[in-house]
C-alpha positions in Angstrom: -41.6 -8.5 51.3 -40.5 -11.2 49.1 -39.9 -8.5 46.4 -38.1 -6.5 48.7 -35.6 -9.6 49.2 -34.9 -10.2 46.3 -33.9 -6.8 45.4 -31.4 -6.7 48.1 -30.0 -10.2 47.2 -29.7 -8.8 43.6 -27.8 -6.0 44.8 -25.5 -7.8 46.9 -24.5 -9.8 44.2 -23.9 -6.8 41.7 -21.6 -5.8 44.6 -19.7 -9.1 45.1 -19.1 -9.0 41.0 -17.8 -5.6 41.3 -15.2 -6.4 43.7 -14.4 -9.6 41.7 -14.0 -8.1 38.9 -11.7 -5.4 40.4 -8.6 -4.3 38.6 -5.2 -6.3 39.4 -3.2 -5.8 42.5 -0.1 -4.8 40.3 1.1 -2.8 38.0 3.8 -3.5 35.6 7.0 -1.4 36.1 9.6 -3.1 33.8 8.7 -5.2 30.9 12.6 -6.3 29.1 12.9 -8.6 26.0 15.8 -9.7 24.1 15.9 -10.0 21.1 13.7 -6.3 21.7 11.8 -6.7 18.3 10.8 -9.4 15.0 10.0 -12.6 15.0 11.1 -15.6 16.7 12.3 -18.7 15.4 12.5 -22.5 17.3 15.9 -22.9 19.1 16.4 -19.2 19.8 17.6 -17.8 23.3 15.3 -15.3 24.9 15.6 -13.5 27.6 12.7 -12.1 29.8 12.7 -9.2 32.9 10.4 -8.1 34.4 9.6 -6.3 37.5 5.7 -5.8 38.9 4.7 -3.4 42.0 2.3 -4.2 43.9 -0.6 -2.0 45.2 -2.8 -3.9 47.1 -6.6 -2.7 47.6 -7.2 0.1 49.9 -6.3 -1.2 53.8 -6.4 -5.0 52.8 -2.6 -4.9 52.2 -0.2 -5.0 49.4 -2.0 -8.1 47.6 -5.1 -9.7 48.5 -4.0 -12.6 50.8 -6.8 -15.3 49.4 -5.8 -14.9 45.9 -2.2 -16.2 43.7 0.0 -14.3 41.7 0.8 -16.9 39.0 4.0 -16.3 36.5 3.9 -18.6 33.4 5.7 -19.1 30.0 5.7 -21.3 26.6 9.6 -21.2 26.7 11.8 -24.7 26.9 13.8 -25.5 29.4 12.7 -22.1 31.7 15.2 -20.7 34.2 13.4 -18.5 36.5 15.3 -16.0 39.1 12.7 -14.1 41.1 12.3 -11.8 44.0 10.1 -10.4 46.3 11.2 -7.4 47.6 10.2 -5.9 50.6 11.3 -1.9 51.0 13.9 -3.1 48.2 15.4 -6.3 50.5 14.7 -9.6 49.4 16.1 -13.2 48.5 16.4 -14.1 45.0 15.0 -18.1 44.3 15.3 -20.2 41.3 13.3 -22.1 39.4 12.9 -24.5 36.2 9.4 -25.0 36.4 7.0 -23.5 33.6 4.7 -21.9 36.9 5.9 -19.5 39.7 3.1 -19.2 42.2 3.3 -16.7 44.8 0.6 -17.2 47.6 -0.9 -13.9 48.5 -0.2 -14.3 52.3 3.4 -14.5 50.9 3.3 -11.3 49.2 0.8 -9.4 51.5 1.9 -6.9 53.9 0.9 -3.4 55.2 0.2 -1.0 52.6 3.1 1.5 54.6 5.5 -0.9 52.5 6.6 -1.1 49.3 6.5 -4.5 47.6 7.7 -6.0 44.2 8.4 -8.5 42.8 11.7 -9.0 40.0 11.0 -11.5 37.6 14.2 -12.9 35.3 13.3 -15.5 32.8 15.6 -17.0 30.0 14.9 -20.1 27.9 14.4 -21.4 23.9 11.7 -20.5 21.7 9.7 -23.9 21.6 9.1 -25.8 18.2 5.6 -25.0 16.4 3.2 -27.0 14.1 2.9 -23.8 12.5 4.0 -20.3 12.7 1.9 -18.2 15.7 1.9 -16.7 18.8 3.7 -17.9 22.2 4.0 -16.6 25.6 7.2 -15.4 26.6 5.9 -14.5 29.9 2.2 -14.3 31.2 1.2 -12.8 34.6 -2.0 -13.4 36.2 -3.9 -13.0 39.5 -6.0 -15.6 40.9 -8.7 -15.9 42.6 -9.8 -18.7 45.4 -11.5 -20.7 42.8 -8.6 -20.3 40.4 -10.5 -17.8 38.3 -8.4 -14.8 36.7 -11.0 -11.7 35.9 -10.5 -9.2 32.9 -7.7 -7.0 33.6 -5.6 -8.8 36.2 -3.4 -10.3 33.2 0.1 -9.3 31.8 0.8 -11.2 28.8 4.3 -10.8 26.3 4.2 -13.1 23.8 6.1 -12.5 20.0 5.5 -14.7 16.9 6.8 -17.8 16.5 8.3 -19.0 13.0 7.0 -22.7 12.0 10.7 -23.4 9.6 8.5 -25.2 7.0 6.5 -21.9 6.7 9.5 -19.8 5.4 10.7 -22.4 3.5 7.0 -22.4 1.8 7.3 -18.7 1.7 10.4 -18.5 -0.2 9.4 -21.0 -3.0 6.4 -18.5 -3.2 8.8 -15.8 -3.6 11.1 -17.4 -6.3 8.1 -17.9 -8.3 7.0 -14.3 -8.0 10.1 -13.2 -9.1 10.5 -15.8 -12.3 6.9 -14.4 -13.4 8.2 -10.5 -12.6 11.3 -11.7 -14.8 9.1 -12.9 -17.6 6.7 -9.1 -17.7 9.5 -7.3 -17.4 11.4 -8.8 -20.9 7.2 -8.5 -21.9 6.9 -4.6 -21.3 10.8 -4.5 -22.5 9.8 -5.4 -26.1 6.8 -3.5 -25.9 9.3 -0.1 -25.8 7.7 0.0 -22.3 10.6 2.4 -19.4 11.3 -0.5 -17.3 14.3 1.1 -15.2 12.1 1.0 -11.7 11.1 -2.3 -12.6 14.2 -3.9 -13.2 15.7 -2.3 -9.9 13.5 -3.6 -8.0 13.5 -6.5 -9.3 17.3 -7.3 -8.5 17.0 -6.1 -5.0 14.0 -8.6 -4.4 16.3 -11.5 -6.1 19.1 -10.4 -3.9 16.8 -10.9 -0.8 15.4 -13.9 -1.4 19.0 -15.5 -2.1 20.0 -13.9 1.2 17.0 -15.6 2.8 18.5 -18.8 2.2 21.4 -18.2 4.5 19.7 -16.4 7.3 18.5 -17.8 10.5 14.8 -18.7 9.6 13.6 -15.4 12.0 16.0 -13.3 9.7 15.2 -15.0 6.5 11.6 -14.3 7.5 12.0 -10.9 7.9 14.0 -11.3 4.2 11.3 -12.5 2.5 8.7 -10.1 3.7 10.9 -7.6 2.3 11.2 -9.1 -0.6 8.2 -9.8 -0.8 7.1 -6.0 -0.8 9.7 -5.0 -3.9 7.8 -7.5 -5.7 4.4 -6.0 -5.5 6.5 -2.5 -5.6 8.1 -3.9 -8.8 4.7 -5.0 -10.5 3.1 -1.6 -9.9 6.1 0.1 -11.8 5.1 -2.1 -14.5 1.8 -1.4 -14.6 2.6 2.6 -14.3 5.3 2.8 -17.2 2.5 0.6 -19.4 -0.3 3.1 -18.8 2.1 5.9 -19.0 3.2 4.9 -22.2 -0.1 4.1 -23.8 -1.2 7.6 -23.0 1.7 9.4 -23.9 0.9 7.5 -27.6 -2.4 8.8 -27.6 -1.4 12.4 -26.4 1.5 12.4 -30.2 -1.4 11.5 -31.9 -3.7 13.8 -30.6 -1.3 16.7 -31.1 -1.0 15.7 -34.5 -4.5 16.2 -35.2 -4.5 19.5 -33.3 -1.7 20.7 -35.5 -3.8 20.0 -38.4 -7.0 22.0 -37.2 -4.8 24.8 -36.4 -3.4 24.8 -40.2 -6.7 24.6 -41.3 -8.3 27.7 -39.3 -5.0 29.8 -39.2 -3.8 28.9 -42.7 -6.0 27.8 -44.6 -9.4 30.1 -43.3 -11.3 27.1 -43.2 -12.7 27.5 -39.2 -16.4 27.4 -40.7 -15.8 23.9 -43.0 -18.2 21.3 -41.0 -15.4 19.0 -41.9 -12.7 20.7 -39.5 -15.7 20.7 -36.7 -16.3 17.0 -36.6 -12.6 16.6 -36.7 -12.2 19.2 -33.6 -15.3 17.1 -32.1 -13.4 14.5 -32.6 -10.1 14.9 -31.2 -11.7 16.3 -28.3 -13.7 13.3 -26.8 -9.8 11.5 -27.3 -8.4 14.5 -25.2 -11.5 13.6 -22.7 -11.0 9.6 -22.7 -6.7 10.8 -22.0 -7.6 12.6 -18.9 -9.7 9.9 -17.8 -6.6 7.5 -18.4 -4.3 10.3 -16.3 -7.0 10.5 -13.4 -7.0 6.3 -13.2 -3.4 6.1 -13.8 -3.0 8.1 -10.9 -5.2 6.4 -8.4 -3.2 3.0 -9.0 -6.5 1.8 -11.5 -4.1 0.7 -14.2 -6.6 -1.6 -15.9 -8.9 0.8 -16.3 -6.3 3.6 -17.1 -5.2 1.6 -19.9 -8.6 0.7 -21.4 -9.1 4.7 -20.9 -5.9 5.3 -22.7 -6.5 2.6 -25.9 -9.9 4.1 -26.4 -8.2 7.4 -26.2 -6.0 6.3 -29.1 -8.6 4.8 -31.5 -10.4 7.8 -31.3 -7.5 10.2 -31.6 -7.0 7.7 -34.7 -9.6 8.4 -36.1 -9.7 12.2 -36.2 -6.2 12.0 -37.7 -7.5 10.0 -40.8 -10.1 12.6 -40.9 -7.5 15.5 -41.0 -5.5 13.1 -43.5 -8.1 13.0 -45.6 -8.7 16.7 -45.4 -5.5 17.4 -46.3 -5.3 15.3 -49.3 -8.6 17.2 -50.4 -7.4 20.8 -50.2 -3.9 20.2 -51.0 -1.1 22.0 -49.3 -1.6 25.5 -51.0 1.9 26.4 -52.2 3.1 29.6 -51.4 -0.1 31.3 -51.8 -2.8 31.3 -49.7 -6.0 28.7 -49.9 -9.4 30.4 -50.5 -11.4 27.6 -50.2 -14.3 28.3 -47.5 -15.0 32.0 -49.1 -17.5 30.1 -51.8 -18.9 32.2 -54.3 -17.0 35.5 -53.6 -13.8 33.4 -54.7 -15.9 32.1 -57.7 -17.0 35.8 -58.4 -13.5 36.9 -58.6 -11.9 34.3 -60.4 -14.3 35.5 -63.1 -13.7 39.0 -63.0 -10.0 38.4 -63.6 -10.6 36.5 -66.7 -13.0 38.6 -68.3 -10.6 41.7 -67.6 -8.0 39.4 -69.1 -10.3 38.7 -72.2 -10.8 42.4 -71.7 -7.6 43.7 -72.3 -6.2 41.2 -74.8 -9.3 42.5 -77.1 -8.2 46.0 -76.5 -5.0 45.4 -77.9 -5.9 43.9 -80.8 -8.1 47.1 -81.3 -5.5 49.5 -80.8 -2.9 47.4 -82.9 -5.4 47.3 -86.2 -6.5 50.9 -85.1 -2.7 51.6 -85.9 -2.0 49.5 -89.2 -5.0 51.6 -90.3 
């Protein structure tokens, strides 16, 4: 029995909560801010309207008459003009409070009706100890005991620009752009294409002097901007340096690929063990280069440089083989190089001189054969 009790008492209470927690007796209709958009900044005039319906809970009315509808906001100096309208007739009412409490036996009435309520707000963005949100304009639904459940809430609230923040911001940003200044004349005498760079660069500068100006919300908005061609700029930099460290490596590395294709196609030598290790060579540079390209273009410029150095060393390195090479073998003159046929070449260079010797004996005979 005592079990049975207690079961029941648990469910009443799991029904009580349900009903607590029910959604809000409103619904938002109209929800008007100006400015519309960005960031906020002490001293400025806003402007707030907004216009709830409200739809009650089944036959207990238009609102439930134990609870409040409280309207609330972080402006200065509020100026309230609401109204409850009734089947679209009502009396506006003013206020300068911070609070607009509406009692729900005020705003109760048979669900046959239709009933909102037209909220116009203005006042100044307060001052802030540093830059967050406020509430414009918060709408809740209370209960007897004052208590507001999860989902009978409205809130509008923007960011709020704390001045010293910005002016924090932009000495931030004049630094990034007098070390962007200093890698740019860098990568400028390292031959590096600079052009994005510099572009960038003197639209950042330009918003960051135009930031000084602007109303702290604008010069906010200013500095983010400019904020973003810096790290825009930085990337250029690191791209064109990459870029330009593998397109080294790649010169080189056709260099050496010119010389292997002299010596197989001119010079017969596609069986010397000296052209192999140079093609071996040449091609672990052409693997380390298209490990540079794949980094360079997934924004790993670090990496795509050390890709692209190693890449040249080793491209280095088969050229001074093919150098070397070269020099050995000489460049052949007009006529063609035999050297990789071995000992038919050797063979034959000794047939023509003994047919030389030959024939220079045979003339001899002939002439003395002659004299008699």
């Amino acid at each position: 029995m005592k079990r049975g009790f207690t079961l029941i008492l648990s469910l009443m209470l799991a029904l009580c909560l349900v009903q607590g927690a029910a959604a809000a007796d409103f619904v938002e209709v109209i929800g008007d801010v100006d400015p519309a958009s960005g960031d906020l900044a002490p001293g400025e005039q806003v402007i707030v309207h907004v216009v709830v319906k409200l739809t009650g809970s089944g036959d207990k009315g238009t609102f439930n008459i134990n609870e409040e509808l409280e309207a609330y906001t972080e402006l200065d100096d509020p100026e309230w003009d609401y109204t409850v309208k009734v089947n679209k007739q009502g009396i506006p009412k003013q206020t300068s409070s911070r609070y607009v409490r509406l009692l729900g036996w005020d705003i109760s009435y048979p669900d046959e009706n239709d009933v909102t309520v037209d909220y116009a707000l203005a006042g100044k963005v307060p001052a802030v100890s540093q830059t967050s949100k406020t509430a414009l304009f918060r709408l809740r639904q209370l209960d007897e005991d004052g208590k507001v459940w999860a989902g009978n809430e409205l809130l509008i609230e923007r960011t709020v620009i704390n001045p010293g923040d910005v002016d924090k911001i932009r000495d931030l940003r004049e630094e990034q752009i007098n070390e962007l200044r200093t890698s740019i004349d860098e990568y400028t005498a390292l031959d590096v294409n600079v052009a994005q760079a510099e572009q960038l660069y003197q639209q950042a500068d330009q918003k960051v002097d135009q930031s000084k100006t602007a109303s702290y919300s604008q010069a906010n908005v200013l500095l983010g901007e400019a904020g973003t061609l810096i790290e825009q700029a930085e990337a250029s930099l690191e791209d064109a340096y990459a870029s330009k460290l593998i397109d080294s490596a790649q010169v080189t590395i056709d260099q050496v690929n010119g010389d292997v294709s002299y010596f197989i196609n001119n010079r017969s030598m596609s069986g010397d063990t000296r052209v192999t290790a140079i093609q071996n060579k040449v091609s672990l540079a052409e693997t380390k280069m298209s490990q540079a390209k794949d980094f360079r273009d997934n924004k790993d410029y670090y990496q795509s440089r050390l890709n692209a150095n190693e890449a040249q060393l080793t491209a280095n390195e088969a050229l001074a083989m093919s150098t070397e090479v070269r020099e050995d073998i000489g460049e052949g003159g007009l006529l063609p190089d035999f050297s990789g046929l071995g000992t038919y070449v050797i063979i034959l260079v000794v047939v023509v001189i003994i047919a030389g010797v030959g024939f220079v004996i045979y003339r001899r005979y002939n002439k003395w054969d002659e004299l008699g």
